[in-house]
Structure formats: C-alpha cells, structure tokens
DRENVEXFI-516421 format. One record per atom (N, C-alpha, C, O): atom name; residue number from 1; x, y, z. Coordinates in nm, 2 decimals, always signed. Atoms other than C-alpha are relative to their C-alpha. Layout:
N
   atom    nr       xx       yy       zz
     CA   NUM        X        Y        Z
...
% end
This chain:
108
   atom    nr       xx       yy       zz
      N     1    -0.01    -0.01    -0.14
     CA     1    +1.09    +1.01    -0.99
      C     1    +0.04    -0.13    +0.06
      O     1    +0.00    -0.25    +0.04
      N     2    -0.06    +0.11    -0.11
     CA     2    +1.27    +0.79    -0.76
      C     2    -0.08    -0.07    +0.12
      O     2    -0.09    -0.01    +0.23
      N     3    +0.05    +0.00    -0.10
     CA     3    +1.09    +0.53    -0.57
      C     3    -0.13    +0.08    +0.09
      O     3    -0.15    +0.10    +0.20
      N     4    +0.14    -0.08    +0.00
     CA     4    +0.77    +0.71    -0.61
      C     4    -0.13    -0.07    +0.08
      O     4    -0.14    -0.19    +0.08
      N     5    +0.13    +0.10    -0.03
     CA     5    +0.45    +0.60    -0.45
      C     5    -0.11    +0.11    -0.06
      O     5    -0.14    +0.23    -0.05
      N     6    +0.13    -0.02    +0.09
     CA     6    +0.15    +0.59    -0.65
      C     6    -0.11    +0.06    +0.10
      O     6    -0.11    +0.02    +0.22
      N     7    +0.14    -0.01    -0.09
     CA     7    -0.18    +0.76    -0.50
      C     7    -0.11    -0.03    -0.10
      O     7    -0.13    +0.03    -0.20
      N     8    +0.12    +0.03    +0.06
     CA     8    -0.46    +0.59    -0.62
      C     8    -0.14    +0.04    +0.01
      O     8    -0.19    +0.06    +0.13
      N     9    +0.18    +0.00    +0.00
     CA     9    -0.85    +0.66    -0.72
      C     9    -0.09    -0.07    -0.03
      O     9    -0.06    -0.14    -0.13
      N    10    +0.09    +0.11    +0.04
     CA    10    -1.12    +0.47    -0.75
      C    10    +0.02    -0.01    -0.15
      O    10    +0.03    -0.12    -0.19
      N    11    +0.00    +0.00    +0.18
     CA    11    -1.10    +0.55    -1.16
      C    11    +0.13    -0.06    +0.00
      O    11    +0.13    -0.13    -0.10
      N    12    -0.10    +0.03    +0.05
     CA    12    -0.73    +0.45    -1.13
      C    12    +0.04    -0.11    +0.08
      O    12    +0.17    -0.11    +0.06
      N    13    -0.02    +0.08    -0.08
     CA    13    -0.69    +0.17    -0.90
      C    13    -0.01    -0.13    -0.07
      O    13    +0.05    -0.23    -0.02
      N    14    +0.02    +0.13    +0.06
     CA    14    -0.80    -0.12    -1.14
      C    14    +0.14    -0.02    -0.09
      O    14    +0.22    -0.12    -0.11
      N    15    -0.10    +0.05    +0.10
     CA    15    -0.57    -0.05    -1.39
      C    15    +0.16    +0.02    +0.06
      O    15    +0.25    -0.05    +0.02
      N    16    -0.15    +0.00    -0.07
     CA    16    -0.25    +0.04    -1.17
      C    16    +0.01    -0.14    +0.01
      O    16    +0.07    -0.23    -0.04
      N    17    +0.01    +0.14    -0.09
     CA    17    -0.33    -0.24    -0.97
      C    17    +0.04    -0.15    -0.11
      O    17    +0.14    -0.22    -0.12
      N    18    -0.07    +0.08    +0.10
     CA    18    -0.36    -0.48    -1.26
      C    18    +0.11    +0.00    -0.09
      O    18    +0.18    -0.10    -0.12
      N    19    -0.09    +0.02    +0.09
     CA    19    -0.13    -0.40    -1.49
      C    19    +0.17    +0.02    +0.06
      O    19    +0.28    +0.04    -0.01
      N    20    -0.15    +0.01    -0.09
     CA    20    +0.18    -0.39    -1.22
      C    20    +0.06    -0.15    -0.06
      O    20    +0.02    -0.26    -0.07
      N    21    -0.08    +0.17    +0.01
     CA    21    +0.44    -0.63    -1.32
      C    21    +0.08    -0.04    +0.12
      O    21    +0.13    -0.16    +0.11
      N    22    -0.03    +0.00    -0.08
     CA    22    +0.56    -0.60    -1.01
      C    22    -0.05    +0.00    +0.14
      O    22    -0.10    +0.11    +0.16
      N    23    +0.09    -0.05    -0.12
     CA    23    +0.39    -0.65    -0.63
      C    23    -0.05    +0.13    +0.00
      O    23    +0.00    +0.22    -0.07
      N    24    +0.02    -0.19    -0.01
     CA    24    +0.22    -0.34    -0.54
      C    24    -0.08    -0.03    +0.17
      O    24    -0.18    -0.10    +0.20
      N    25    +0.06    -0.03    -0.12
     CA    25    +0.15    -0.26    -0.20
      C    25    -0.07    +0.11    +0.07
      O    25    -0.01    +0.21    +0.11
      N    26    +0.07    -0.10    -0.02
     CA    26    -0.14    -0.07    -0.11
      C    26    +0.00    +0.04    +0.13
      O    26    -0.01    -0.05    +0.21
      N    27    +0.06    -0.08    -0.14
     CA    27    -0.18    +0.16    +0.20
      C    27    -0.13    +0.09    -0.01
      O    27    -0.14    +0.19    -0.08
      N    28    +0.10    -0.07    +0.00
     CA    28    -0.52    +0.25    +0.27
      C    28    +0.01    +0.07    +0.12
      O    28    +0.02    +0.00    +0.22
      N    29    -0.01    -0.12    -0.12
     CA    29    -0.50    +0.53    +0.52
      C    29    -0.08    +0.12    -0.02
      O    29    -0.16    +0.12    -0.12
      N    30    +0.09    -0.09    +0.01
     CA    30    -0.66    +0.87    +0.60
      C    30    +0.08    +0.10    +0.05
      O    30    +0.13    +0.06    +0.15
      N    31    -0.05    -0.15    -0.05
     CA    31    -0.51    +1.22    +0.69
      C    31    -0.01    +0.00    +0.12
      O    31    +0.09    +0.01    +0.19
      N    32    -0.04    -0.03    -0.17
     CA    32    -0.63    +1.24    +1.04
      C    32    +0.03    -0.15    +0.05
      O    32    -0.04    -0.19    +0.15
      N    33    -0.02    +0.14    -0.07
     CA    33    -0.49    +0.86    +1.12
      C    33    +0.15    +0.04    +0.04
      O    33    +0.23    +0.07    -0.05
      N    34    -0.12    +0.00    -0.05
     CA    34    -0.17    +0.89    +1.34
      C    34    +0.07    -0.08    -0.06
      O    34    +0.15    -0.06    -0.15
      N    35    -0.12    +0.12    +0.09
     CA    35    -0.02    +0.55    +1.27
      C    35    +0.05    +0.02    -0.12
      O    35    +0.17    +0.01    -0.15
      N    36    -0.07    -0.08    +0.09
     CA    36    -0.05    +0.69    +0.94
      C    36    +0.09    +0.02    -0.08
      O    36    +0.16    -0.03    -0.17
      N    37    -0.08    -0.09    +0.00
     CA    37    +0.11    +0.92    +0.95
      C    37    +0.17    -0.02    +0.06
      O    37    +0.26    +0.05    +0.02
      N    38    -0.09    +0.09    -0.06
     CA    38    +0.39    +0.75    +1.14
      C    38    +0.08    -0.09    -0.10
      O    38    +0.20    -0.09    -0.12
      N    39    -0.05    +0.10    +0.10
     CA    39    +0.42    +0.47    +0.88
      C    39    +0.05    +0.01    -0.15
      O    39    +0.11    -0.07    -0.23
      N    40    -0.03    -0.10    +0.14
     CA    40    +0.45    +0.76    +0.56
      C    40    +0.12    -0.04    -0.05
      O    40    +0.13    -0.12    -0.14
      N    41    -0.16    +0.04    +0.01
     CA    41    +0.84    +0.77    +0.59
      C    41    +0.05    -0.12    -0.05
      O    41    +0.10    -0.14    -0.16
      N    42    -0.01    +0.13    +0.02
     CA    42    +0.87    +0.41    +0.62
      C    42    -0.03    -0.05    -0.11
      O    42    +0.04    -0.14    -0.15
      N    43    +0.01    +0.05    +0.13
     CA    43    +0.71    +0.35    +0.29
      C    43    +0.07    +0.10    -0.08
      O    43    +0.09    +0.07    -0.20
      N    44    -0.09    -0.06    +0.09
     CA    44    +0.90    +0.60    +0.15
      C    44    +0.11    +0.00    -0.06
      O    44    +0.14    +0.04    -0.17
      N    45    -0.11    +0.08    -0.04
     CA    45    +1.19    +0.42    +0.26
      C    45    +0.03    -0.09    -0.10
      O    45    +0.12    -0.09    -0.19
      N    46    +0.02    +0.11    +0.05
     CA    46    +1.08    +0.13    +0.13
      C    46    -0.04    -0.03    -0.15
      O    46    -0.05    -0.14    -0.21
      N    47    +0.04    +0.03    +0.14
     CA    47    +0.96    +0.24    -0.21
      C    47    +0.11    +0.03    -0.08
      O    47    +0.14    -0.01    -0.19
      N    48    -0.13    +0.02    +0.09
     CA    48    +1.30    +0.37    -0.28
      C    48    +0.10    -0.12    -0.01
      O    48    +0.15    -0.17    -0.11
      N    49    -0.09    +0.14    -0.02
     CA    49    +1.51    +0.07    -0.14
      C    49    -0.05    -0.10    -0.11
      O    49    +0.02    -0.17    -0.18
      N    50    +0.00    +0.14    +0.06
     CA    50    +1.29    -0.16    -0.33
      C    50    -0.06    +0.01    -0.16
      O    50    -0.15    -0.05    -0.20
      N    51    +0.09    -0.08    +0.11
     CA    51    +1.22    +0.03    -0.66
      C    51    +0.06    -0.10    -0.09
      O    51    +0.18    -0.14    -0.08
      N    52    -0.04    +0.12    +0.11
     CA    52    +1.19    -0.25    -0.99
      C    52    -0.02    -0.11    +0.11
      O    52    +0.04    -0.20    +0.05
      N    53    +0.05    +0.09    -0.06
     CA    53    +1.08    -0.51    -0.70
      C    53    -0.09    +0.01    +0.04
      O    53    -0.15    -0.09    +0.00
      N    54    +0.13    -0.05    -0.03
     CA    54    +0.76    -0.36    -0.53
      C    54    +0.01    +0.15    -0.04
      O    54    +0.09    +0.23    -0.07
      N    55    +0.07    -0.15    +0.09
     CA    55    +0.55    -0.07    -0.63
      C    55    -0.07    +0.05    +0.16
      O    55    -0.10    -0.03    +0.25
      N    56    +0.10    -0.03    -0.14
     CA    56    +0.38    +0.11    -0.31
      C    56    -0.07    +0.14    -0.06
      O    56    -0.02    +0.22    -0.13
      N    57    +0.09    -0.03    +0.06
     CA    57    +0.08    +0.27    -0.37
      C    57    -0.12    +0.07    +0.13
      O    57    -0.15    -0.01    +0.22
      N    58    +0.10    -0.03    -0.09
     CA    58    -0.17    +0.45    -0.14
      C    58    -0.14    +0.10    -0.05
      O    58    -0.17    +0.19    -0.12
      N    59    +0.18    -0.05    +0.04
     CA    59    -0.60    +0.48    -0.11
      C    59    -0.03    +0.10    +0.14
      O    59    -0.06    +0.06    +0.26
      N    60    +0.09    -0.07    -0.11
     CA    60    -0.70    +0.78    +0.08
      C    60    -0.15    -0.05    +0.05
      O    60    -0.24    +0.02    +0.01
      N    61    +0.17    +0.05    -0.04
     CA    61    -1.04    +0.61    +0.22
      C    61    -0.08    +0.15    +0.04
      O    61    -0.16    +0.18    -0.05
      N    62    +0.03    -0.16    +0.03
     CA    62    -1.15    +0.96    +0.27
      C    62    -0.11    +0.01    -0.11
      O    62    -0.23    +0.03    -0.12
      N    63    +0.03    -0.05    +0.13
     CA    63    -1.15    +1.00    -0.08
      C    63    -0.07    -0.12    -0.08
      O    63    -0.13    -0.10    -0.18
      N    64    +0.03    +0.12    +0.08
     CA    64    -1.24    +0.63    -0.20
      C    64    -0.09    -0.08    +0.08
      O    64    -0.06    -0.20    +0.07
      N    65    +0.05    +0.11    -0.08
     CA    65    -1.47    +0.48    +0.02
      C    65    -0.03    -0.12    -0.06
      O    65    -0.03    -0.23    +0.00
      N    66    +0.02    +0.09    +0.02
     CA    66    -1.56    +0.27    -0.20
      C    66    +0.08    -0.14    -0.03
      O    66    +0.03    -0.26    -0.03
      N    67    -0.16    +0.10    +0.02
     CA    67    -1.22    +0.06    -0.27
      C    67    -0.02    +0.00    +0.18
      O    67    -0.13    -0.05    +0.21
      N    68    +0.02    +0.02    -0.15
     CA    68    -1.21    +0.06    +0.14
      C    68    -0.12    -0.09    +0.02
      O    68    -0.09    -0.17    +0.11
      N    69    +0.15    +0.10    +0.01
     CA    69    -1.61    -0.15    +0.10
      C    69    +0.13    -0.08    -0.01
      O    69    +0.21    -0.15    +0.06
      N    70    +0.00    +0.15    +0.05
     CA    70    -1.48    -0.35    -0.14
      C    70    +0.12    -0.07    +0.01
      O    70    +0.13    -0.16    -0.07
      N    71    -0.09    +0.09    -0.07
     CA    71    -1.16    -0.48    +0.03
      C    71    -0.02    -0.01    +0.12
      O    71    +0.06    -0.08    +0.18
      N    72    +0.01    +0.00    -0.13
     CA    72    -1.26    -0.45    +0.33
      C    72    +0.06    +0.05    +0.12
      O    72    +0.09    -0.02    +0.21
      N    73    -0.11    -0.11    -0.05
     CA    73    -1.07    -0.19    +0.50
      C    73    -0.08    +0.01    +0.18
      O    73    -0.18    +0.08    +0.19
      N    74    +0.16    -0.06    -0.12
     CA    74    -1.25    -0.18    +0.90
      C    74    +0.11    +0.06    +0.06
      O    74    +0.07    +0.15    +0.13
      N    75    -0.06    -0.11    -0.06
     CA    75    -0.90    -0.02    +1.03
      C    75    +0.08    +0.03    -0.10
      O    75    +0.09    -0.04    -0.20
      N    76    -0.08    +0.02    +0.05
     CA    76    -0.64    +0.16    +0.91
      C    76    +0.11    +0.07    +0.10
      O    76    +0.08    +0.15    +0.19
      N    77    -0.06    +0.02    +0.17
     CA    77    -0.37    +0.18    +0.80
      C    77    -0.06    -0.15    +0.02
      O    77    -0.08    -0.22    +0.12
      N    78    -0.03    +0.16    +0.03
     CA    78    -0.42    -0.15    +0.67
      C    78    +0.05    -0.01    -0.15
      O    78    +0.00    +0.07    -0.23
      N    79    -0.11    -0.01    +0.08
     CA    79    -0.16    -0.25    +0.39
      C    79    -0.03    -0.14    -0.09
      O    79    +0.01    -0.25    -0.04
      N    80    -0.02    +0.09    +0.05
     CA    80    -0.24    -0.49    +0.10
      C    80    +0.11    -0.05    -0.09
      O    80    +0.15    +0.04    -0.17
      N    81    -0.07    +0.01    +0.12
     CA    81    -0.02    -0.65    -0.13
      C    81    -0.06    -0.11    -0.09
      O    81    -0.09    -0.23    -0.09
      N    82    +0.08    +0.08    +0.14
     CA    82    -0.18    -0.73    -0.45
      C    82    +0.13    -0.08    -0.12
      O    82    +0.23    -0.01    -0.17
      N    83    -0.10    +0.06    +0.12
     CA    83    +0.03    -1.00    -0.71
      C    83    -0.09    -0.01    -0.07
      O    83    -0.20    -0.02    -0.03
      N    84    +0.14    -0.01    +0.12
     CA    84    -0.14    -1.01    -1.05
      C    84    -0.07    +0.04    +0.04
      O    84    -0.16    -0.04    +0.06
      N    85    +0.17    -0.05    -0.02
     CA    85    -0.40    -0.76    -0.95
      C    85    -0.11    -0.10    +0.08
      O    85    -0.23    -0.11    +0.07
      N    86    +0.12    +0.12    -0.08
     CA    86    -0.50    -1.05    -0.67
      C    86    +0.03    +0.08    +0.16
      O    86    +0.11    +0.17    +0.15
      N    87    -0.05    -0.05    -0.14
     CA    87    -0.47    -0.93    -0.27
      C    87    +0.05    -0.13    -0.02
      O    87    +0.00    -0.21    -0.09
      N    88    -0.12    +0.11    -0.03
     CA    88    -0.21    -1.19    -0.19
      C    88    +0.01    +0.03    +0.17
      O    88    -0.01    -0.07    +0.23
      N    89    -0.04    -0.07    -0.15
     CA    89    -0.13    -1.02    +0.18
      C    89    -0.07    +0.10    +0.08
      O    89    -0.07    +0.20    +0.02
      N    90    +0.00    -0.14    -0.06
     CA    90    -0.27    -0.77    +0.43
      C    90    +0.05    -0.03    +0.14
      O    90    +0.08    -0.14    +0.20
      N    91    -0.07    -0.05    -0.10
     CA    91    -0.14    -0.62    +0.71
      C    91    -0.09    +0.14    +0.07
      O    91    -0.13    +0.25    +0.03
      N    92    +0.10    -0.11    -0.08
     CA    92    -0.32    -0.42    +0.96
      C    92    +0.09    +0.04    +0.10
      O    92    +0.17    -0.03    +0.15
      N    93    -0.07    -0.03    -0.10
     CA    93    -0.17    -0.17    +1.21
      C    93    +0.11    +0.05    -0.06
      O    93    +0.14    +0.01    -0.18
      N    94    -0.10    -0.06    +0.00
     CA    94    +0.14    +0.05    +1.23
      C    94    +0.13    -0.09    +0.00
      O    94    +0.11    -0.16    +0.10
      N    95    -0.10    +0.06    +0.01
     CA    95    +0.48    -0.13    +1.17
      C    95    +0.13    +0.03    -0.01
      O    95    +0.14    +0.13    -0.08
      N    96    -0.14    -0.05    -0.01
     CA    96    +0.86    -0.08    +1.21
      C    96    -0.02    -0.09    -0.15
      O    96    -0.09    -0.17    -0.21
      N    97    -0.06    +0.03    +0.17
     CA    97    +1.04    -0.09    +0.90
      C    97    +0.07    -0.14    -0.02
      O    97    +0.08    -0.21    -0.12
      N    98    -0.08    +0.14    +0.02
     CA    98    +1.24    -0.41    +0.99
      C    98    -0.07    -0.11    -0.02
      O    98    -0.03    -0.21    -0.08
      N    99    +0.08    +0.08    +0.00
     CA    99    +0.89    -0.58    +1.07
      C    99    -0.06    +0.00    -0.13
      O    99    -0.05    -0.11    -0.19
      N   100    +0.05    -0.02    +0.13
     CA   100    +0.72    -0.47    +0.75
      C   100    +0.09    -0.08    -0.09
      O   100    +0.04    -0.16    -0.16
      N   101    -0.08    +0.04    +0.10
     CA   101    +1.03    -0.59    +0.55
      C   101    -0.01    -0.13    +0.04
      O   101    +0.01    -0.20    -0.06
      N   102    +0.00    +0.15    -0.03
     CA   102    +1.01    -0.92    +0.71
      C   102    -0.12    -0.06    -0.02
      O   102    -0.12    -0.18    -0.05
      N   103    +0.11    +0.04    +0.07
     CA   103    +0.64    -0.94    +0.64
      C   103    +0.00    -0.01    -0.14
      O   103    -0.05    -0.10    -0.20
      N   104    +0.01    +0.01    +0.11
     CA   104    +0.70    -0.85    +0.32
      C   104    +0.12    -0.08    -0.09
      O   104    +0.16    -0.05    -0.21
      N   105    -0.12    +0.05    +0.04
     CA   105    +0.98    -1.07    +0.26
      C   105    -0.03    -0.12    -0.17
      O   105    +0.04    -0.12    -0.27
      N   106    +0.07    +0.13    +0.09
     CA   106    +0.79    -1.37    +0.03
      C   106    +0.00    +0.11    -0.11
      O   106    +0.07    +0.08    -0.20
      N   107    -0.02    -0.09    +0.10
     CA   107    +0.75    -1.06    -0.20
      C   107    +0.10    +0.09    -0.08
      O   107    +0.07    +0.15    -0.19
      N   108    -0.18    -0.08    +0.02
     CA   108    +1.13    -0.88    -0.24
      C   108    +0.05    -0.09    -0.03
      O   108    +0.17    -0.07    -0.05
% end
C-alpha cells in the first residue's frame, strides 16, 4: 500500500514505534473529534508525499487510553513525532497542510 498509515494498539505501538527507521508521526485522535476528522485527508496527503521519509501512524484514545496516559494526550488531535522511538515533537490542534509541513520540516 501506498503511503499507508499505520493504526496503532497499545500491544503494537512499542514495537512500530521503535523499530521505525524513519520518523513516525503519531495522531492521537478519536471518532467523534471534528478537527479530527478534518485533519484525516491531510495526513493522507502527507503520508503519500512523504513515503521512505516519515511514517504517519494513528492511536484511537478511545481504544488506547492508556498510550493517551502515558504521553500525555489532554486534547486532541494532538500529533507526536517520535525519532528512535523518543517523542522528539508534538503538535496540538487542527493544522493546514502547509503549516504541518512547516512544522514538520526539521524532520523531511
């Protein structure tokens, strides 16, 4: 698959996460969150454009509350990017695609 994004679970989140050789940018989001849902596309966008440079990856908190604890998730979306399995970045809030890419630029 092309530009795929990962959905992660608490059972599979350690090992994606670490063994990425590449950034990986998590979106922790939830089904009924607008922004969301808004910002879906946009990483869709973004995981094809930037496939073999970042990985994009999303934690339903829903379903994982516990990865939501232990990063500390108090809104969402909120958008980490982990290097070597470290958080390196987050990003809170809904974002245009040009802003995100310019946030995420230190990493592309």
């Amino acid at each position: 698959m092309v530009g795929a994004i990962t959905n992660l679970s608490e059972t599979t989140f350690d090992e994606e996460v670490g063994s990425s050789t590449e950034p990986m940018l998590v979106d922790f989001w939830a089904e009924w969150c607008g922004p969301c849902k808004m910002l879906a596309p946009i990483l869709e966008e973004i995981a094809n454009e930037q496939e073999g440079v970042l990985r994009i990856a999303k934690v339903d908190v829903d379903q994982a509350p516990n990865l939501a604890r232990r990063f500390e998730v108090m809104s969402i979306p909120t958008l980490i990017v982990f290097n070597d399995g470290t958080p390196a970045k987050r990003l809170v809030g809904a974002k245009g695609k040009h802003q995100l890419l310019d946030e995420l630029s230190e990493f592309l």
